[in-house]
N, C-alpha and C positions, 0 to 999 in steps of 0.2 A: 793221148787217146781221145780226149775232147775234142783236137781238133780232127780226127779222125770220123769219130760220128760227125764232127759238121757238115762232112762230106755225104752223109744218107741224107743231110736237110736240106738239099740245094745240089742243083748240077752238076756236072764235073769242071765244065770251064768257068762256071761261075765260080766253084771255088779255088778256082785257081788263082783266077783275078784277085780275089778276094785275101787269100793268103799273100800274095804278095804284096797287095795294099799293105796288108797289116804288118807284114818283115822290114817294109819300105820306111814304116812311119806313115803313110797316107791315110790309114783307115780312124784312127780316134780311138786308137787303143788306152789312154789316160781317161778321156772324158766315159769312155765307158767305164772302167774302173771306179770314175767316180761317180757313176749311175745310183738312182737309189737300189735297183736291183741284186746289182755287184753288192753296195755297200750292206745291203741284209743279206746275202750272201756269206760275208765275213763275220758281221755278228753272229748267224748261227754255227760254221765252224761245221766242217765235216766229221760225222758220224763219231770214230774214233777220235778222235780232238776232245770231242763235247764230252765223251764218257771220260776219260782222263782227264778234264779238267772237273767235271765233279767227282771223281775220287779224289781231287786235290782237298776239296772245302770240308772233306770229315775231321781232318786233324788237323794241328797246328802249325800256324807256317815255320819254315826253314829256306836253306839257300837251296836244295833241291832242287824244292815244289816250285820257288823262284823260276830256278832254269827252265822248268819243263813246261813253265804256263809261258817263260819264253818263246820256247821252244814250238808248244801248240799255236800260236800267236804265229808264228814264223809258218809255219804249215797251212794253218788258215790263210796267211797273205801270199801266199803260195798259188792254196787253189784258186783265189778271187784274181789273181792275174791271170792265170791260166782263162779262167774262165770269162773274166772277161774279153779275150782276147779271141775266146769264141763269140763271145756277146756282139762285138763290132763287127765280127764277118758277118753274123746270121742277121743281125740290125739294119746292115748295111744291107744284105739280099732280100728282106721282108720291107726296107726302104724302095728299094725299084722295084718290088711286086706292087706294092702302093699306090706308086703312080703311075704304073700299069694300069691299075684298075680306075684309074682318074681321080684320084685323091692328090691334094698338093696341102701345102705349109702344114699345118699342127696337124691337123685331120691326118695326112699322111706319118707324119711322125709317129701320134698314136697308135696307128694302125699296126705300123712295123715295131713299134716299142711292144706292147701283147702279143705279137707274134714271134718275135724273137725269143722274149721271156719262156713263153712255151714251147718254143724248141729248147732254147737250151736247159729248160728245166728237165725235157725228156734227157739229152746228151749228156747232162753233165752227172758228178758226183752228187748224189744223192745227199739234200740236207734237211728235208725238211720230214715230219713225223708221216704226211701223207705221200710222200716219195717212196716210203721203204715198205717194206712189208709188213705183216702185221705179225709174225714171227722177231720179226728183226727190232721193231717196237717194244716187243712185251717181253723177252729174254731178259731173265734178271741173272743168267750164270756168265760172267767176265767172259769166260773164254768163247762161248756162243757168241756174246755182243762184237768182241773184235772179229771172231771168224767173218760176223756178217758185215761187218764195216769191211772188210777185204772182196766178199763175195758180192755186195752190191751192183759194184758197177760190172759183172759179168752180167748175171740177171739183169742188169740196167739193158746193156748191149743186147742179152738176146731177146726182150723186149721192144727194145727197136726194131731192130732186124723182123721179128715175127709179126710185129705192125705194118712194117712195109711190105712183106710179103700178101696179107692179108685185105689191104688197101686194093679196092676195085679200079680205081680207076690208076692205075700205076700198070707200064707198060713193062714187059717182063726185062727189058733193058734196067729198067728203074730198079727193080726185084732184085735182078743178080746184083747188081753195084752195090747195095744195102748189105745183101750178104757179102760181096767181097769186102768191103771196107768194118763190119762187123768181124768177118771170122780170117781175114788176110792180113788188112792193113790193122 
């Protein structure tokens, strides 16, 4: 679904190109993973991860609580692949927005490295305290906190979606595609 929203953040054939670099191997889909973006991406651990591994640290360890911080661990390097994988497309199309605007070496890197971050921060699974809601935040009952670890990334979506609908300078071409790929693809 990440790489689906990446599709509201950039063209259609841009992303086209784009996805294929990255299925190709051309895109830099390793070096972005090793981004420091990606790599705090991983330390904090999507929503549900994060709550399950502190209900791990109240009691004592066992070969369980082992498995499952495994297993959380395996989830989190889950989503950081995924998302970085968003990361190299949207870097890569905020890369030739860059020097579009006449920016070259670092200058331009910069440019596209904050711009990327910020799309995909919009796009992807929500990890950070200011990502989520403030419901979603302050819920101390288990089963609300996971409901909203599931419910996020819709609200994430229709979020987007009602951004680029509401975006002035966006040509109703741009509008519909944001809702198709929001509520289609």
């Amino acid at each position: 679904t990440q790489l689906g929203a990446a599709l509201a953040e950039m063209p259609t054939g841009s992303f086209a190109v784009r996805f294929g670099k990255l299925m190709s191997g051309q895109l830099g889909w390793g070096a972005a993973f090793r981004s420091e973006y990606i790599q705090r991406r991983l330390l904090q651990m999507p929503v549900v991860v994060q709550q399950a591994m502190d209900g791990l640290k109240s009691s004592k360890p066992n070969q369980l609580k082992h498995q499952v911080q495994r297993l959380g661990r395996l989830i989190s390097g889950v989503d950081a692949l995924m998302t970085a994988g968003t990361f190299a497309m949207v870097h890569d199309y905020q890369l030739k927005q860059a020097k579009a605007l006449g920016l070259t070496g670092a200058e331009a890197d910069a440019y596209a490295m904050e711009a990327a971050e910020r799309s995909v921060d919009r796009i992807a699974q929500p990890t950070r305290p200011g990502t989520r809601s403030l419901f979603e935040n302050t819920s101390t009952n288990p089963a609300m906190r996971v409901l909203w670890s599931f419910a996020s990334e819709s609200r994430q979506k229709l979020a987007l979606s009602l951004w680029r609908l509401g975006a002035g300078d966006r040509t109703l071409g741009e509008k519909a595609r944001a809702v198709a790929v929001t509520w289609v693809v």
